[in-house]
C-alpha positions in Angstrom: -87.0 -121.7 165.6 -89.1 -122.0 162.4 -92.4 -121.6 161.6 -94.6 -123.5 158.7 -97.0 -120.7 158.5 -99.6 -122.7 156.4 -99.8 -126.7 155.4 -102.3 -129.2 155.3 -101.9 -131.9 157.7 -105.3 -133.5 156.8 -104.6 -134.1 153.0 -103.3 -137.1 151.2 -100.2 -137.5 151.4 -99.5 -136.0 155.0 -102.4 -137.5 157.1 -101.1 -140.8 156.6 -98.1 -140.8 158.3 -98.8 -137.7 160.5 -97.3 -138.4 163.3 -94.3 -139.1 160.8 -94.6 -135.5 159.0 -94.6 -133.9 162.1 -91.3 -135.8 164.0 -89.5 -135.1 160.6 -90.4 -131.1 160.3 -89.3 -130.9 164.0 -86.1 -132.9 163.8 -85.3 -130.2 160.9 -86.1 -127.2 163.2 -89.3 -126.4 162.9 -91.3 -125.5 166.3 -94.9 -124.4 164.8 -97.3 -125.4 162.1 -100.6 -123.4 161.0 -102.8 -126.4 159.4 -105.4 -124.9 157.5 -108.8 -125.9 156.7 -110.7 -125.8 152.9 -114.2 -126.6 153.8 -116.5 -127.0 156.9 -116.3 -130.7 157.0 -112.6 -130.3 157.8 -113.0 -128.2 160.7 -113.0 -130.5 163.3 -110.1 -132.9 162.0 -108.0 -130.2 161.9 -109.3 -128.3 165.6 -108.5 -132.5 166.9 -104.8 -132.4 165.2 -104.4 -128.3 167.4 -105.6 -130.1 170.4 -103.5 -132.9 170.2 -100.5 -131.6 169.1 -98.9 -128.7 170.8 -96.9 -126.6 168.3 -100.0 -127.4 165.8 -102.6 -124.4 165.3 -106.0 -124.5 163.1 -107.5 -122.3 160.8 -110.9 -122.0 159.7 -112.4 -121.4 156.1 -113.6 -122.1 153.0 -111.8 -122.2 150.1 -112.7 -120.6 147.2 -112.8 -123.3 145.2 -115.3 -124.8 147.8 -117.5 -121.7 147.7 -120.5 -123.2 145.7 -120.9 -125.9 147.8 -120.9 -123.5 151.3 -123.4 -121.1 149.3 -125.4 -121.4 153.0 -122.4 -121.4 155.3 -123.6 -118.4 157.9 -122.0 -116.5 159.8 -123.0 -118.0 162.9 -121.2 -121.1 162.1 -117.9 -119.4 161.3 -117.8 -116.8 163.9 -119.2 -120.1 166.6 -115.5 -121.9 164.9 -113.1 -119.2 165.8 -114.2 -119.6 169.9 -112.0 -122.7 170.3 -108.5 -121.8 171.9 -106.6 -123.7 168.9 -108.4 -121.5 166.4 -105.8 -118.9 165.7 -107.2 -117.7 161.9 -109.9 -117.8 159.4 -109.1 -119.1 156.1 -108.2 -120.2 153.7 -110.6 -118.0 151.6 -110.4 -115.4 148.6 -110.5 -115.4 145.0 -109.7 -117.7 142.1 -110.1 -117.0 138.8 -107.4 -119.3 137.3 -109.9 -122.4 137.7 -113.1 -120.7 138.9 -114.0 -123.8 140.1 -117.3 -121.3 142.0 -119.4 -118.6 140.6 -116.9 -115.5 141.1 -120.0 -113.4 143.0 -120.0 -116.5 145.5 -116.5 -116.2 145.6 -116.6 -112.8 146.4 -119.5 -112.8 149.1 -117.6 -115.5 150.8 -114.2 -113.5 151.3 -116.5 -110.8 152.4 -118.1 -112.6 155.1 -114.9 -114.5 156.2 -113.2 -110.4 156.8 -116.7 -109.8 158.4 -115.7 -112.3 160.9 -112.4 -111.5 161.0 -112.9 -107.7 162.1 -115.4 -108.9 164.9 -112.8 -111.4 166.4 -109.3 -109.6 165.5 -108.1 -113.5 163.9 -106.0 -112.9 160.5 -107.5 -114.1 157.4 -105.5 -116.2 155.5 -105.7 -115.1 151.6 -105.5 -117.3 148.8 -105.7 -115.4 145.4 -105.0 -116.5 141.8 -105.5 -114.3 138.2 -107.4 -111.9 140.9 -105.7 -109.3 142.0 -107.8 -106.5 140.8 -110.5 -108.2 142.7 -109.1 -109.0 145.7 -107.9 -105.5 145.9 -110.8 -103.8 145.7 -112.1 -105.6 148.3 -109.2 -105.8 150.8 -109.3 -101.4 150.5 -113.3 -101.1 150.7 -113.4 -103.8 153.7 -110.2 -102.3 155.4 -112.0 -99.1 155.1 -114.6 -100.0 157.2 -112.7 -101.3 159.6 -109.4 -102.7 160.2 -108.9 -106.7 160.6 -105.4 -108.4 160.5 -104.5 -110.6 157.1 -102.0 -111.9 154.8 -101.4 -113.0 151.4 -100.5 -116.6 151.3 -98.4 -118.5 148.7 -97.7 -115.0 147.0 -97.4 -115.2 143.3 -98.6 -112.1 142.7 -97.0 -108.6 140.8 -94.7 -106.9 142.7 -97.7 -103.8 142.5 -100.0 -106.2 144.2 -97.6 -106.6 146.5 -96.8 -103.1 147.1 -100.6 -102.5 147.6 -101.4 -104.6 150.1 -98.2 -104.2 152.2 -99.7 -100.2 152.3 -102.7 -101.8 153.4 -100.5 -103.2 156.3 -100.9 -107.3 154.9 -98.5 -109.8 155.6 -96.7 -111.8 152.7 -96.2 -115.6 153.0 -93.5 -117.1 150.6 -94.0 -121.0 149.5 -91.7 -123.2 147.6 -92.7 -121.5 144.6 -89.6 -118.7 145.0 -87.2 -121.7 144.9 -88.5 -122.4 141.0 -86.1 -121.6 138.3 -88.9 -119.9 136.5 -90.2 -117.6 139.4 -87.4 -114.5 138.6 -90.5 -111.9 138.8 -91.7 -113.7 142.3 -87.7 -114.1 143.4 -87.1 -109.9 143.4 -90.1 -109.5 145.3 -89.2 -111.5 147.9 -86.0 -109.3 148.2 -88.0 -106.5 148.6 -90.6 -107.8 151.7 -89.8 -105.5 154.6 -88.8 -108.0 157.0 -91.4 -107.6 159.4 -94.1 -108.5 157.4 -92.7 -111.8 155.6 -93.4 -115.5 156.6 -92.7 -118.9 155.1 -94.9 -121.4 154.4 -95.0 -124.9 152.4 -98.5 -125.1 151.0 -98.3 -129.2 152.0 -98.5 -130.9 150.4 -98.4 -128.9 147.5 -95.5 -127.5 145.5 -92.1 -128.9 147.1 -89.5 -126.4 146.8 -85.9 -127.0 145.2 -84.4 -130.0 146.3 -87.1 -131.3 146.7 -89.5 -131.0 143.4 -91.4 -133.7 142.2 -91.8 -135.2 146.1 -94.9 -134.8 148.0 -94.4 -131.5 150.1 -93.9 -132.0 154.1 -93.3 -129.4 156.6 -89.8 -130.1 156.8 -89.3 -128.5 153.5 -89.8 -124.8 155.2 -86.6 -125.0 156.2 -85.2 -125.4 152.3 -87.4 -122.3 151.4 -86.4 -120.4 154.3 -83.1 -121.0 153.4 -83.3 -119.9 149.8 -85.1 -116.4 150.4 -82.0 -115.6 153.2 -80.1 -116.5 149.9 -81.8 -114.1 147.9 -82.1 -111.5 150.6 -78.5 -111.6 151.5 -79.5 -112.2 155.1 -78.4 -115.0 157.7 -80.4 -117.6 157.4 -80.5 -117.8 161.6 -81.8 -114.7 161.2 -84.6 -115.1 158.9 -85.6 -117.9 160.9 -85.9 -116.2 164.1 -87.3 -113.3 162.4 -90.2 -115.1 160.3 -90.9 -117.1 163.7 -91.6 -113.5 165.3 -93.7 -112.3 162.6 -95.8 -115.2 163.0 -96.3 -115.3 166.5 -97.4 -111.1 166.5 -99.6 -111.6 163.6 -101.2 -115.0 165.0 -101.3 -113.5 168.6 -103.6 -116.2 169.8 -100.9 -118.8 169.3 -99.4 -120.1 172.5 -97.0 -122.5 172.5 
């Protein structure tokens, strides 16, 4: 078993051949996919896609990029969107600073609520955070102090102190196709490091294609190519790693049923 712990089955380059995607990620081993939303209008296309499609889940969130335009998102609407059975997390949301594409105190108000959430209904919250870490720090520990709430860091490229920070916190770390890069050393001895409970895979689809496959629009399938590269680096069975990030998936998302 394999899981693709966060893609985007609802953006160019996947939703045209869905159906496609999907047939080609299973034939390659995968048994699960976590399709994650950006903004509200997404919700429902990617709630449909869960309800279809057994081994597909759905997350709900809003980007951070998409923060200024969800200034009046409440919390109603959110916490109403995590009710339906296919609904396993909240996200994507956090910080970016790299392109600040939204006003930074929108940004932050946003992650805020989405954790608010979070804590009520026990769902992880899937963390995207770029040139932030200070940030995002401070408010993971201040929120986490006032109450716990399940989460992980998705498409880690962070220091290995961020790292080590928010694994204390007792975060999850999601690896992408961005350890497979010839340029990602720093990234590459973190991911040896990972206890091996608290690491997923993921292929940020259809972003950022790991080695083979670079320059190609990212599918599910890929997962496996990543998976197999941090069992590489880790000096692990690849079997095992499998098996392993397919448990770590199923207790964090513990609403998932397949």
């Amino acid at each position: 078993m394999l899981v693709d712990s966060h893609c985007h089955l609802e953006y160019k380059g996947l939703v045209e051949d869905q159906a496609g995607v999907l047939a080609r990620a299973r034939e390659a081993g995968v048994s699960a996919f976590l399709n994650i939303s950006t903004r509200q209008s997404e919700w429902d296309q990617v709630v449909a896609t869960a309800a279809r499609e057994p081994d597909v889940f759905a997350s709900v969130g809003i980007h951070p990029h998409e923060a200024d335009a969800h200034q009046d998102l409440g919390r109603a609407a959110l916490l109403e969107a995590t009710r339906h059975p296919r609904v396993i997390a909240i996200g994507e949301t956090g910080l970016d600073y790299y392109y600040d594409h939204s006003d930074r105190d929108t940004q932050k108000r946003l992650f805020r609520m989405h954790i608010d959430v979070a804590r009520e209904v026990q769902l992880p919250v899937i963390i995207h955070t770029r040139d932030a870490e200070d940030d995002t720090f401070s408010i993971l520990a201040e929120e986490m102090g006032k109450g716990a709430f399940p989460a992980l860091i998705h498409c880690f490229t962070a220091s290995a102190d961020f790292g080590a920070k928010v694994l204390e916190l007792g975060l999850t770390i999601s690896l992408s196709g961005i350890v497979t890069f010839k340029n990602a050393k720093t990234l590459q001895e973190v991911a040896k490091t990972v206890p091996a409970d608290r690491l997923l895979v993921e292929t940020d689809s259809p972003f950022l294609a790991p080695v083979p496959h670079r320059g190609r629009v990212c599918e599910p399938a890929y997962v496996a190519d990543t998976a197999a590269f941090i069992a590489g680096l880790r000096e692990t069975d690849v079997e095992q790693l499998k098996a392993q990030t397919t448990t770590n998936f199923f207790k964090l998302f513990s609403k998932a049923r397949l």
